[in-house]
N, C-alpha and C positions, 0 to 999 in steps of 0.2 A: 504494500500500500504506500503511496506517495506521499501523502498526508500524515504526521508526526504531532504528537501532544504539543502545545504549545505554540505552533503555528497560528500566523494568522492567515484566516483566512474570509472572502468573501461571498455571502449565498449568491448563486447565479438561476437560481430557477426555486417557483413555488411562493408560495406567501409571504417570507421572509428575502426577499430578492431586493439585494442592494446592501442589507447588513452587512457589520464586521463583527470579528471578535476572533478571539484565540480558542484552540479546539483541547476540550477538557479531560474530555475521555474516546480511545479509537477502539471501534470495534472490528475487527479485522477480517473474521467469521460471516459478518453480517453485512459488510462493506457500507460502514455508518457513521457518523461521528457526531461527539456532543457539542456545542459550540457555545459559548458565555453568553447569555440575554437576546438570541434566537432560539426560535421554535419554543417557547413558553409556554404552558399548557395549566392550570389549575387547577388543584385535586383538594375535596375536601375529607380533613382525617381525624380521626378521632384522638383524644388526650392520652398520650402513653408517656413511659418516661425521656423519649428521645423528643418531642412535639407536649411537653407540659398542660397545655392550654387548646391542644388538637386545634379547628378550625379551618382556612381557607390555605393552603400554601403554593409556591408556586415551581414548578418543574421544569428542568432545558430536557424537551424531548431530542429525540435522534433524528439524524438528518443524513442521508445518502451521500456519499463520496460525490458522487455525480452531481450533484446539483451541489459543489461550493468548489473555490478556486481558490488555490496560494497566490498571495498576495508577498511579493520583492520584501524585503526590508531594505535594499539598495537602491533601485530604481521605485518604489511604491506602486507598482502596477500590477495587475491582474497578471498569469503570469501560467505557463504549464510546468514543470516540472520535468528538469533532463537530469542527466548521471554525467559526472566526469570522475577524472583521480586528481586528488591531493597526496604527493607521496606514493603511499601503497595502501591508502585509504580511497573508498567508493564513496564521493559526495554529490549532495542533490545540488545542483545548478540552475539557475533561469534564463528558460530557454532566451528570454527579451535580451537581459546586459548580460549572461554570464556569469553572473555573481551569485556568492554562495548562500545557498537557503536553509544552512546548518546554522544551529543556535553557541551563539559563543559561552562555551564553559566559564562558568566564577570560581 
């Protein structure tokens, strides 16, 4: 899967088309991803010890690989996703400038 935790990335199709956000959780199996403050959905739950006060709460549903696009951190554009080498390391590149769509370690 092309798409990595943390990424940003853009919805391109569906009701949420035009958002951004960074992606929370991938599902890999299911070819899905969760995405920060798209696809929100609200569930109401009862008072347990995780939810004290149960009530109205709100959920980032899943969203298909296919309808959202990596977005550069170098160039800021909508962008596909290529492969090159770094050394003897396999890094994702953009296809637009060429620049790398790997997250710099702290």
């Amino acid at each position: 899967m092309k798409i990595k935790k943390n990424d940003n990335v853009a919805v391109i199709a569906g009701k949420d088309r035009g958002k951004t956000g960074l992606v929370e959780r991938v599902f890999p199996t299911d070819s899905k991803v969760v995405i920060t403050g798209v696809a929100v959905y609200k569930k109401s739950v009862k008072p347990t010890r995780r939810a004290p006060k149960g009530g109205i709460i709100e959920i980032n549903a899943k969203i298909a690989v296919s309808n959202v696009a990596i977005i550069c951190p170098s160039c800021s554009k909508i962008t596909k996703v290529g492969y090159g080498k770094s050394g003897d390391k396999k890094i994702r590149i953009c296809k637009k400038c060429q620049g790398s769509l790997e997250l710099e370690k702290k």
